[in-house]
N, CA and C atoms as an extended XYZ file, in Angstrom:
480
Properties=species:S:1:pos:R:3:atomname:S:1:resname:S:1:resid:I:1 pbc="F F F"
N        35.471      -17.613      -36.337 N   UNK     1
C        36.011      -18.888      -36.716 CA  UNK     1
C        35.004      -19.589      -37.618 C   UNK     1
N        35.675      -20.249      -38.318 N   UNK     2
C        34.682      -21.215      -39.832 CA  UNK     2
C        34.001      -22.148      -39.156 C   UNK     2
N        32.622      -22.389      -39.245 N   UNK     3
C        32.106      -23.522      -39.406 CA  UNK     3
C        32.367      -24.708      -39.703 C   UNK     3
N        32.751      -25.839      -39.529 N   UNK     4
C        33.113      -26.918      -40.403 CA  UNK     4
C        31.783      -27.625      -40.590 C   UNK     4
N        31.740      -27.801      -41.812 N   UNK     5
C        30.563      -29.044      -42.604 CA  UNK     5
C        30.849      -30.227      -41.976 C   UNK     5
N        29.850      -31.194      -41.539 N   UNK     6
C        29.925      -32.086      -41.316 CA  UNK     6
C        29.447      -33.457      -42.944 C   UNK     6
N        30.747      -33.919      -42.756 N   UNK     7
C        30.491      -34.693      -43.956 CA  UNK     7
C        30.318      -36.221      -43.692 C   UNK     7
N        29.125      -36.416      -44.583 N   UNK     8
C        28.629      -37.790      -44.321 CA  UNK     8
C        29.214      -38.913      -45.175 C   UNK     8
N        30.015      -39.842      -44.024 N   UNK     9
C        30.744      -40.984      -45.052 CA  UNK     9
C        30.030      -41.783      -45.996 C   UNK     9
N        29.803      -42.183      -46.978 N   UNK    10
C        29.263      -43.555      -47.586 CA  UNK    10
C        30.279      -43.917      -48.184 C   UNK    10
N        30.536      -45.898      -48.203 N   UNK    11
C        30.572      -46.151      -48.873 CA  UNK    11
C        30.087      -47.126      -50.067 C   UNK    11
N        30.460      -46.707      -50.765 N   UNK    12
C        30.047      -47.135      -52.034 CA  UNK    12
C        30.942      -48.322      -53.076 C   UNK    12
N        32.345      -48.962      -52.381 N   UNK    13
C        32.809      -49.418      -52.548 CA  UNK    13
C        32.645      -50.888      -51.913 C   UNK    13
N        32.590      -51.849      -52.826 N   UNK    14
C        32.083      -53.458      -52.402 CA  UNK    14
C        32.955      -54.785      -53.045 C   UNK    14
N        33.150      -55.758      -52.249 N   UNK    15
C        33.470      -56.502      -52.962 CA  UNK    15
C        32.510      -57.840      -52.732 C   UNK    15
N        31.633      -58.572      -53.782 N   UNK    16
C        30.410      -59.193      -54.084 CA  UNK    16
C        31.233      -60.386      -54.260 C   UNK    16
N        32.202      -61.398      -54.349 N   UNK    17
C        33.039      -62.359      -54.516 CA  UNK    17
C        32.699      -63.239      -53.324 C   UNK    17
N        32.274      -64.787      -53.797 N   UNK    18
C        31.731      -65.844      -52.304 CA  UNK    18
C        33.225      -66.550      -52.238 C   UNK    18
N        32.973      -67.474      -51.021 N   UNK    19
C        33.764      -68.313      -50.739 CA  UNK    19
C        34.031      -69.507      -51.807 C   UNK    19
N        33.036      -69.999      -52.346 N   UNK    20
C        32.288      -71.277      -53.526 CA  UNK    20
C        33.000      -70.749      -54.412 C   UNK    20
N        32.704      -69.737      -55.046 N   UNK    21
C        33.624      -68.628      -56.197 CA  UNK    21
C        34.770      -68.822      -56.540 C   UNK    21
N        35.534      -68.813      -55.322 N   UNK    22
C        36.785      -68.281      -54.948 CA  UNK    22
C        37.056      -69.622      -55.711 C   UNK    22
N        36.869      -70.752      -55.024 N   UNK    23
C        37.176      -72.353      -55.093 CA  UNK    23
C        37.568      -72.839      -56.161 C   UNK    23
N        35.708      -72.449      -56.947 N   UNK    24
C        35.828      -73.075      -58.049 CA  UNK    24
C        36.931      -72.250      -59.062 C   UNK    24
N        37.326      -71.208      -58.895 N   UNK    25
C        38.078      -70.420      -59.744 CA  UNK    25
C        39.726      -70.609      -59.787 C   UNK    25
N        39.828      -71.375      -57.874 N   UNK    26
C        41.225      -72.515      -57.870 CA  UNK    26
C        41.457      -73.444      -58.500 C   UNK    26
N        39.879      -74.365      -58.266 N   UNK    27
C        39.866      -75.408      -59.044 CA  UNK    27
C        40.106      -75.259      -60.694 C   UNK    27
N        39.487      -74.769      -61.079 N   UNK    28
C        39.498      -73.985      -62.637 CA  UNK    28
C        40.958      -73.972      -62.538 C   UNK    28
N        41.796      -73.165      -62.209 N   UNK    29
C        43.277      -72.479      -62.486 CA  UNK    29
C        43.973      -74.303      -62.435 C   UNK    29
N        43.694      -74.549      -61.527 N   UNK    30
C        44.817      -75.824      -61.299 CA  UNK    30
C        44.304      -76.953      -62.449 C   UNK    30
N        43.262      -76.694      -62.767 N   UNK    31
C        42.766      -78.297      -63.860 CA  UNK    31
C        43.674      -77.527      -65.416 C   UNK    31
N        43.841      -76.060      -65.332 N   UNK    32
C        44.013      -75.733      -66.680 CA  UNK    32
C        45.278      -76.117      -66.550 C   UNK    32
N        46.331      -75.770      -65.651 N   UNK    33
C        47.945      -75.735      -65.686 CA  UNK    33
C        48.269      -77.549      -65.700 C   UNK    33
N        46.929      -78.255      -64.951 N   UNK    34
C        47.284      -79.997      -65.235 CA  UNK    34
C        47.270      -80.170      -66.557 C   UNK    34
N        46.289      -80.003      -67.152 N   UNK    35
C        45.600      -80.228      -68.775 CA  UNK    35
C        46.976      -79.707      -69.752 C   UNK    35
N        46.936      -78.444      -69.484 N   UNK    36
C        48.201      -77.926      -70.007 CA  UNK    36
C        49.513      -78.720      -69.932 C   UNK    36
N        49.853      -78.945      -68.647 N   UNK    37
C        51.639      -79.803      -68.892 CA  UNK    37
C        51.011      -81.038      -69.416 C   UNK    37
N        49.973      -81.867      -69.221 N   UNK    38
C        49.625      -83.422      -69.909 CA  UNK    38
C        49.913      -83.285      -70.903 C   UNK    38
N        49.172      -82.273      -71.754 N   UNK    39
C        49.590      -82.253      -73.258 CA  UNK    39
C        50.773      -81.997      -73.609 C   UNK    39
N        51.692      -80.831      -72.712 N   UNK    40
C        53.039      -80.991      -73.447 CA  UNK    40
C        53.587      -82.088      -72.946 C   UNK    40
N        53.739      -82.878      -71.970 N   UNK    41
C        54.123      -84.038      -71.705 CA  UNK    41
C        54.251      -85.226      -72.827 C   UNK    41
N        52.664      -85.100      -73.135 N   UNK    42
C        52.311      -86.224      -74.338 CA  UNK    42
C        52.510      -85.714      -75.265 C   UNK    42
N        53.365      -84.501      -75.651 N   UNK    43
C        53.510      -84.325      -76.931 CA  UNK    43
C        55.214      -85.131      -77.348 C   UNK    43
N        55.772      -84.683      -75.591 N   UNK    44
C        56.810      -84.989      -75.750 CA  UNK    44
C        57.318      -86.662      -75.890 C   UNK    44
N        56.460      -87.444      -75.327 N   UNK    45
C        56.748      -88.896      -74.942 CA  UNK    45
C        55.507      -89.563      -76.610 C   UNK    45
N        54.856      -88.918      -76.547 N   UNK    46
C        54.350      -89.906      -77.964 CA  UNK    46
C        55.019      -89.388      -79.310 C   UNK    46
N        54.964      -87.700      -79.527 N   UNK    47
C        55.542      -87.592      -80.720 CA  UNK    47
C        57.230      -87.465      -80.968 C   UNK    47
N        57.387      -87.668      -79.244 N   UNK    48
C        58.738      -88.079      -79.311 CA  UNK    48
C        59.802      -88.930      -79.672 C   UNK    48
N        58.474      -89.936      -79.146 N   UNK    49
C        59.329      -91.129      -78.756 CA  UNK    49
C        59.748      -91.876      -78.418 C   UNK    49
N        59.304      -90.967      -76.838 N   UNK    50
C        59.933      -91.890      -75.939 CA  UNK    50
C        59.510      -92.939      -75.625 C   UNK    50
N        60.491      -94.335      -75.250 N   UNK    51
C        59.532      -95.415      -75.111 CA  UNK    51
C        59.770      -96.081      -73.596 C   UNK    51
N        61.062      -95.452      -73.425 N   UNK    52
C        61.772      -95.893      -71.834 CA  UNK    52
C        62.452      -94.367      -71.269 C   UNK    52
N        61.541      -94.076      -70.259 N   UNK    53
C        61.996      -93.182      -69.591 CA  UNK    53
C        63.441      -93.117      -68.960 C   UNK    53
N        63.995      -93.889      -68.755 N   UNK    54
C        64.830      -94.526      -67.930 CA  UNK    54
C        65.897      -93.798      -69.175 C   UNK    54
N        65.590      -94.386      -70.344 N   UNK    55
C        66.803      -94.803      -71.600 CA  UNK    55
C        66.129      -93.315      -72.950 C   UNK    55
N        66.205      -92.157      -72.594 N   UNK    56
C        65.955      -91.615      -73.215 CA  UNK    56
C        67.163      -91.057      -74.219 C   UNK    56
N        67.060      -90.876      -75.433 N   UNK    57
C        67.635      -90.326      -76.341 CA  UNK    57
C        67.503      -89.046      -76.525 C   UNK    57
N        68.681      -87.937      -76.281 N   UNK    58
C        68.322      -86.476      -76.698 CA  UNK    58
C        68.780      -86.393      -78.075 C   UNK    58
N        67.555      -85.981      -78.664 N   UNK    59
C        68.241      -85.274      -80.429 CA  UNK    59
C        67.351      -83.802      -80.056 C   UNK    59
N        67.583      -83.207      -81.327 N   UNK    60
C        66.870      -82.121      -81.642 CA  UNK    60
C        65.456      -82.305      -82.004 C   UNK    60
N        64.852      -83.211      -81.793 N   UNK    61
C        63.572      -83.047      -82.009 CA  UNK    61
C        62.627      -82.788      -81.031 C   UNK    61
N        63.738      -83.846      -79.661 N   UNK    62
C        63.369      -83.836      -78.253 CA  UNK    62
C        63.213      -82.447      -77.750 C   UNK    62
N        64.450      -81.796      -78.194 N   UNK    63
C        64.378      -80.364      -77.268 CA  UNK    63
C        63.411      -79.807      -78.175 C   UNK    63
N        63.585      -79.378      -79.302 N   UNK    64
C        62.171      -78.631      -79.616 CA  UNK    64
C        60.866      -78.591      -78.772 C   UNK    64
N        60.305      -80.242      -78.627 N   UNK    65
C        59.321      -80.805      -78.325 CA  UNK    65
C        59.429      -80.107      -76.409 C   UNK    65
N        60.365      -80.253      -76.128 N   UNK    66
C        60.520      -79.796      -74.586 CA  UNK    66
C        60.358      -78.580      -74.702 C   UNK    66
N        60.607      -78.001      -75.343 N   UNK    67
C        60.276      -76.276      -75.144 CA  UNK    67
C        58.955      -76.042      -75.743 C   UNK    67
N        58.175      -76.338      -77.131 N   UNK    68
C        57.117      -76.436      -76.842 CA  UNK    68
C        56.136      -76.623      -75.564 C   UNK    68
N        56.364      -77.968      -74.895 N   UNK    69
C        56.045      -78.429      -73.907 CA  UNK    69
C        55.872      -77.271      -72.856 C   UNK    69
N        57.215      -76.990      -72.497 N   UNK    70
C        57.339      -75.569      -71.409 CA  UNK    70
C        56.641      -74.724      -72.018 C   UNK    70
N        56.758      -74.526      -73.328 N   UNK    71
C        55.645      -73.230      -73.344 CA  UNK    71
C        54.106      -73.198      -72.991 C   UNK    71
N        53.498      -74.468      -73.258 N   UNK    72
C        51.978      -74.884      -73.299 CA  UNK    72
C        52.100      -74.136      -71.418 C   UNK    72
N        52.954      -75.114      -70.940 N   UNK    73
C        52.635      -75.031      -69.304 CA  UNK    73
C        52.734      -73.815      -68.812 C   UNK    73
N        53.622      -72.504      -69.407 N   UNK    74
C        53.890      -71.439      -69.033 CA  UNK    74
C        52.184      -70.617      -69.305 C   UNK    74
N        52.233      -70.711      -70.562 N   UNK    75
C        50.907      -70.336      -71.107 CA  UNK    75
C        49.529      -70.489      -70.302 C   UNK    75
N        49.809      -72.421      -70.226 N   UNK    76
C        48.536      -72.215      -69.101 CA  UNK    76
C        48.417      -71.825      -67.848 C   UNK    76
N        49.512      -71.066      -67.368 N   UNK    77
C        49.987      -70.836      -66.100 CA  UNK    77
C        49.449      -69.143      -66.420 C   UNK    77
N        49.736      -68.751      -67.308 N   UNK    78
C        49.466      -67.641      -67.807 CA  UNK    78
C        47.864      -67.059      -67.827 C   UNK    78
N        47.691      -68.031      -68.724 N   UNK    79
C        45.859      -67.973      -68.699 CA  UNK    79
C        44.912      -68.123      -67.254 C   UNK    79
N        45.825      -69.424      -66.310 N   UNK    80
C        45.313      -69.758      -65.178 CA  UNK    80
C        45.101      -68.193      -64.350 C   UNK    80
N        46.405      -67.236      -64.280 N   UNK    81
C        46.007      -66.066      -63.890 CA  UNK    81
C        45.410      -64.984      -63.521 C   UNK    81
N        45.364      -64.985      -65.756 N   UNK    82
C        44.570      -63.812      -65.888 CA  UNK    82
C        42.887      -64.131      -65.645 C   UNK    82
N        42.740      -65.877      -65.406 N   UNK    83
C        41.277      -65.895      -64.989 CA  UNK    83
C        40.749      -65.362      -63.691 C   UNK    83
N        41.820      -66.009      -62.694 N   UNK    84
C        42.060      -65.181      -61.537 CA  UNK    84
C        41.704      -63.680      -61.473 C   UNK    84
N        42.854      -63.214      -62.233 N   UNK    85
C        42.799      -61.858      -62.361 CA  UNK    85
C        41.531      -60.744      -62.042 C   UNK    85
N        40.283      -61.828      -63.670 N   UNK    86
C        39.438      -61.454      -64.133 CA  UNK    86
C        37.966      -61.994      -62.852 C   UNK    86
N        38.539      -62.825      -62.296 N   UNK    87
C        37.235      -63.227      -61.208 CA  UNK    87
C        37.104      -61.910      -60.321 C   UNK    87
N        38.631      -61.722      -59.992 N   UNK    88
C        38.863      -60.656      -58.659 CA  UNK    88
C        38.121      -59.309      -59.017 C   UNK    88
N        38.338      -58.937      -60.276 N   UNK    89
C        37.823      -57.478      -60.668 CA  UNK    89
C        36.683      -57.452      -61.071 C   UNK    89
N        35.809      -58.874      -61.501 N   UNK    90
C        34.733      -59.114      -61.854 CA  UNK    90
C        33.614      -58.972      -60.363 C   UNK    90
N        34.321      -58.743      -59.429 N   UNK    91
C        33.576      -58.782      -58.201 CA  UNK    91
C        34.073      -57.304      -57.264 C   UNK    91
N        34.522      -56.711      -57.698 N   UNK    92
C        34.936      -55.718      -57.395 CA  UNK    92
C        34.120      -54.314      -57.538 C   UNK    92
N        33.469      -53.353      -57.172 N   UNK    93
C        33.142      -52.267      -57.500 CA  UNK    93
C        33.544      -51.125      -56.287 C   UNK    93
N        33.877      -50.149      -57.347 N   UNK    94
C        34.675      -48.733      -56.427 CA  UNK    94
C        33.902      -47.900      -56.898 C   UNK    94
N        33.608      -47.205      -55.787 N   UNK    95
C        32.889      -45.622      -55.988 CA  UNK    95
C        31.497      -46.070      -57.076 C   UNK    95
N        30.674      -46.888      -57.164 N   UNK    96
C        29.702      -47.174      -57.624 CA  UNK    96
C        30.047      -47.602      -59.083 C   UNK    96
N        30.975      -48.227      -59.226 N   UNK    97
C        31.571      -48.767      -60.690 CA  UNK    97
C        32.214      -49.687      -60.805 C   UNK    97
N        31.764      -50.874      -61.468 N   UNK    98
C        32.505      -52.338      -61.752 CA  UNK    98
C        33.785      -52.066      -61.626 C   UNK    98
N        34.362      -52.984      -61.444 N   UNK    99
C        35.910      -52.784      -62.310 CA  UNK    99
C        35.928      -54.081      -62.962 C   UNK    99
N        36.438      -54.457      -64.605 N   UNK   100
C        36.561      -54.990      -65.345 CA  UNK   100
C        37.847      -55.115      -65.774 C   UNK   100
N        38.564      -56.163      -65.658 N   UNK   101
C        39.724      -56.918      -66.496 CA  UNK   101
C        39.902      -57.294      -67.997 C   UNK   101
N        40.544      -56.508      -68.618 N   UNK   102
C        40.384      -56.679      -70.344 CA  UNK   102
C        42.266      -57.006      -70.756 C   UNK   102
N        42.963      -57.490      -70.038 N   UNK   103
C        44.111      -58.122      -70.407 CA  UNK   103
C        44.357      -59.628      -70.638 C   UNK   103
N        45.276      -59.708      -71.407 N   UNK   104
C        44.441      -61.706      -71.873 CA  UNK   104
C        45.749      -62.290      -71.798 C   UNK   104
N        45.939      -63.516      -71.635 N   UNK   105
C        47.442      -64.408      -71.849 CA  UNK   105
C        48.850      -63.955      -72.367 C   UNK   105
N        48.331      -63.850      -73.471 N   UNK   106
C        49.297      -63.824      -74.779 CA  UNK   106
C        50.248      -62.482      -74.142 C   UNK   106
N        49.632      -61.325      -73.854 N   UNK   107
C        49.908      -60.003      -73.297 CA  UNK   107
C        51.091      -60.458      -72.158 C   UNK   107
N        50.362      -61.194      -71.055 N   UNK   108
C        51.039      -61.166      -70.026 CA  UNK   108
C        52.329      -62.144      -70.065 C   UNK   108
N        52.168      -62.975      -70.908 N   UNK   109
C        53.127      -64.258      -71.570 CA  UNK   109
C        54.547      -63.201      -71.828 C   UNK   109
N        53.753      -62.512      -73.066 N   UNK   110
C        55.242      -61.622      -73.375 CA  UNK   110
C        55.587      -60.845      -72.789 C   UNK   110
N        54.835      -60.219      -71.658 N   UNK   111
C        55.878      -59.159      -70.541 CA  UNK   111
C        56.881      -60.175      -69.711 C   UNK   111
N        56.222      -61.249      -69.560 N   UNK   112
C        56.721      -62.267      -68.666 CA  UNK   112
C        58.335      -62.500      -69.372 C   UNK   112
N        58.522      -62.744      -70.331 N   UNK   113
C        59.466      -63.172      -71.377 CA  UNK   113
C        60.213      -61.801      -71.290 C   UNK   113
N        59.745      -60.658      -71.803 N   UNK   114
C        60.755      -59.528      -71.651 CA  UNK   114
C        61.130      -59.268      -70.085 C   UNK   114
N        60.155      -59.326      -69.240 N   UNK   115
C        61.070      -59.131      -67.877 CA  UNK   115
C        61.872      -60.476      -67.575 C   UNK   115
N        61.919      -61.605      -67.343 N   UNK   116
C        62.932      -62.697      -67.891 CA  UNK   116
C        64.118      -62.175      -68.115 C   UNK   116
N        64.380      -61.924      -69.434 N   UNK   117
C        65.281      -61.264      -70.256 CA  UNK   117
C        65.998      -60.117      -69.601 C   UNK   117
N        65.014      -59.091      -69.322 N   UNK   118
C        65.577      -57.934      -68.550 CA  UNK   118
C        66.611      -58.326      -67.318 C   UNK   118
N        65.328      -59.241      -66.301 N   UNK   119
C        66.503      -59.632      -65.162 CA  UNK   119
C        67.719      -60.465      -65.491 C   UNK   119
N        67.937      -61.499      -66.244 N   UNK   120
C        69.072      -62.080      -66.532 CA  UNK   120
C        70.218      -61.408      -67.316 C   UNK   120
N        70.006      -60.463      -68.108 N   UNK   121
C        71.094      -59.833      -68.688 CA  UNK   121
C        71.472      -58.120      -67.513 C   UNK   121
N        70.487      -58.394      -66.328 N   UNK   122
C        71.321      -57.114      -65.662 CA  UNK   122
C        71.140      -58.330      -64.280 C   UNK   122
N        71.681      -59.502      -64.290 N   UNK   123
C        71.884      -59.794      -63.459 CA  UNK   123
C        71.319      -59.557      -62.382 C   UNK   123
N        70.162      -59.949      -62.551 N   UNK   124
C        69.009      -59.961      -61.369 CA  UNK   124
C        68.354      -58.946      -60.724 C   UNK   124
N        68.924      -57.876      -60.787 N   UNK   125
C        68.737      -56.426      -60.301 CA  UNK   125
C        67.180      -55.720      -60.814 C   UNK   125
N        66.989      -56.133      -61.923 N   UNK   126
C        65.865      -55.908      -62.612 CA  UNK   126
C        64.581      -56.669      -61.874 C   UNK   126
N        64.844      -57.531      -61.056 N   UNK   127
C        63.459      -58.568      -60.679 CA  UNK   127
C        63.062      -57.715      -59.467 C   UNK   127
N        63.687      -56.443      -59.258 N   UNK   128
C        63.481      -55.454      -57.864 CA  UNK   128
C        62.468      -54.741      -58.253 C   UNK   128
N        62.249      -54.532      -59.546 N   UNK   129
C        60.883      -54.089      -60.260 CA  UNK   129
C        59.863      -54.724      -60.317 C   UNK   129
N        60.121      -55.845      -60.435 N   UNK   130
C        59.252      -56.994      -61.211 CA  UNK   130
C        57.494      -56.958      -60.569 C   UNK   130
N        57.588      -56.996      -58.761 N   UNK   131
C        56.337      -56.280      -58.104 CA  UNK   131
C        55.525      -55.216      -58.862 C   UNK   131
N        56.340      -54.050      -59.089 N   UNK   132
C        55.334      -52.927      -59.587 CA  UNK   132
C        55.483      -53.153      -60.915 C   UNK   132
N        56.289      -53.510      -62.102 N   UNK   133
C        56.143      -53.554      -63.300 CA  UNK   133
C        54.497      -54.320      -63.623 C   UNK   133
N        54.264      -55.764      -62.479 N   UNK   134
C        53.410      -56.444      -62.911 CA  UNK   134
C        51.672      -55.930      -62.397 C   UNK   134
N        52.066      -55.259      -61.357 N   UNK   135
C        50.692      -54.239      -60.577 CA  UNK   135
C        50.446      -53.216      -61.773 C   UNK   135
N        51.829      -52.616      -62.135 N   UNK   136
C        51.186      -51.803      -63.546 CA  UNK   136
C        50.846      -52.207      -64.675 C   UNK   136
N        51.146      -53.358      -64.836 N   UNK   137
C        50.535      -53.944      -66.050 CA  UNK   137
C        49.180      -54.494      -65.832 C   UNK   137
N        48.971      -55.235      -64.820 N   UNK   138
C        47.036      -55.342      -64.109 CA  UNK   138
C        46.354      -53.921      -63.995 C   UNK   138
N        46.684      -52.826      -63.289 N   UNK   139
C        45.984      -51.584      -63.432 CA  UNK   139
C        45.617      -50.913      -65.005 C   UNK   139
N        46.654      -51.130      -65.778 N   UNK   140
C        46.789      -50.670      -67.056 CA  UNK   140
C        45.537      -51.331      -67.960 C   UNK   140
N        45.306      -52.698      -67.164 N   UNK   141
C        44.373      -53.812      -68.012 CA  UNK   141
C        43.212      -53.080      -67.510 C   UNK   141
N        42.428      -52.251      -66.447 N   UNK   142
C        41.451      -52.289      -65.666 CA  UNK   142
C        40.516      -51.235      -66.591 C   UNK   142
N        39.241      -51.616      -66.152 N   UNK   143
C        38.123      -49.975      -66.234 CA  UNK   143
C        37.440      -49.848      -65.968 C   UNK   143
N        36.530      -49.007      -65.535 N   UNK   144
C        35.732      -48.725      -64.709 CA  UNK   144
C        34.652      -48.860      -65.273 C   UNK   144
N        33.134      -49.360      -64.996 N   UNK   145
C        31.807      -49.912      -65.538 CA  UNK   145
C        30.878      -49.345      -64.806 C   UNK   145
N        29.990      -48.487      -64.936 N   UNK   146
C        29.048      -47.906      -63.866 CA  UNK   146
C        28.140      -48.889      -63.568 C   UNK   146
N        27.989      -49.284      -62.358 N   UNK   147
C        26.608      -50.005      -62.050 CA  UNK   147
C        25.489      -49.183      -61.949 C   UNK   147
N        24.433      -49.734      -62.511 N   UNK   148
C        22.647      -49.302      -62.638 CA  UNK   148
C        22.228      -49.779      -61.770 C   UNK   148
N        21.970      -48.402      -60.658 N   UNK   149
C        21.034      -49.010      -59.458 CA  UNK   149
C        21.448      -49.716      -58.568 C   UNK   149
N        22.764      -50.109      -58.251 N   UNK   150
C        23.175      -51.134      -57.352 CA  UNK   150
C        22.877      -51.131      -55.457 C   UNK   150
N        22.553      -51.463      -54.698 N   UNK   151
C        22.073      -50.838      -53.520 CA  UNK   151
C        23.380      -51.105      -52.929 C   UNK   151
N        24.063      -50.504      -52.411 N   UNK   152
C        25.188      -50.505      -51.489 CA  UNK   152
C        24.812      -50.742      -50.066 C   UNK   152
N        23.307      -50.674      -49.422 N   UNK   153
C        22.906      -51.059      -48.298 CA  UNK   153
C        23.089      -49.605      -47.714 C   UNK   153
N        23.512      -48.504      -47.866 N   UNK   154
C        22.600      -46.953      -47.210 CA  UNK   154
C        22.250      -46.307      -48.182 C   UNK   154
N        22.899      -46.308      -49.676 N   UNK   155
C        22.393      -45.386      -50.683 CA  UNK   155
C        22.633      -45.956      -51.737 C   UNK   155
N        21.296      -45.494      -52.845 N   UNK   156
C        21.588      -46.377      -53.977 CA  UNK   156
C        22.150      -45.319      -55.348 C   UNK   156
N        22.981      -45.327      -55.621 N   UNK   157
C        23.443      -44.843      -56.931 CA  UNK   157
C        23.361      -45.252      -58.266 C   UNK   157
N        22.980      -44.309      -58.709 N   UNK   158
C        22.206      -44.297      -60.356 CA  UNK   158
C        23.227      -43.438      -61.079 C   UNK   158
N        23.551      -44.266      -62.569 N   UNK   159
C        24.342      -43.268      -63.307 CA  UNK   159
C        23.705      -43.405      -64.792 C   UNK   159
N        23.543      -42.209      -65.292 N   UNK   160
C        22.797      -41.453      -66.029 CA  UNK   160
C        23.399      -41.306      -67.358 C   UNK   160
């Protein structure tokens, strides 16, 4: 009968991310998506127009200005994310290698818009994807960064 090797676990996988971190990176997300609707707000009520909320006038300049508006907020909702995104993987290392986030707004804005689209013209059926479409679009963003020397606390790995 075979011998079996006895194999010694390490790991080498860490996540280096504090509590303080975490916070300020909420705080961060939520000041951008405020900042963001203020301005489309005030784009809409000063270069609008408006002077009485109460007694507003719709023309076409209004809605333009409103969809602008929605877009700023989508956007910064967008960006608020991918900062997220980029904290989480920025603190992340597998098998002795960073992982790094290289996907940016604009990217995730327009998948956002084509899956939108997708689910409303098949009548919702499409948003049954929407989970893994968006996990594959974060993995797709990712890559791997060797750390120099990092001590994992039983073995230290060096890449050459």
């Amino acid at each position: 009968m075979a011998k079996k090797n006895k194999v010694a676990k390490v790991s080498n996988s860490v996540f280096t991310g504090r509590l303080l971190n975490l916070i300020g990176t909420w705080i961060l997300m939520i000041l951008i998506i405020v900042i963001m609707a203020g301005i489309g707000a005030g784009l809409v009520v000063v270069v609008g127009g408006v002077k009485d909320v109460n007694n507003i006038q719709i023309d076409a300049k209004l809605i333009v200005l409103a969809v602008v508006a929605a877009l700023l907020i989508l956007f910064g909702l967008a960006w608020a994310v991918i900062r997220f995104m980029k904290w989480e993987t920025k603190h992340t290392i597998i098998s002795g290698n960073r992982v790094k986030f290289n996907g940016n707004a604009f990217q995730l804005l327009g998948n956002c818009f084509k899956w939108m689209f997708l689910t409303i013209i098949t009548v919702g059926i499409y948003a049954l994807w929407l989970p893994i479409k968006v996990r594959k679009w974060k993995v797709k963003h990712m890559e791997l960064q060797p750390v120099y020397g990092y001590d994992y606390g039983q073995v230290h790995f060096y890449n050459y």
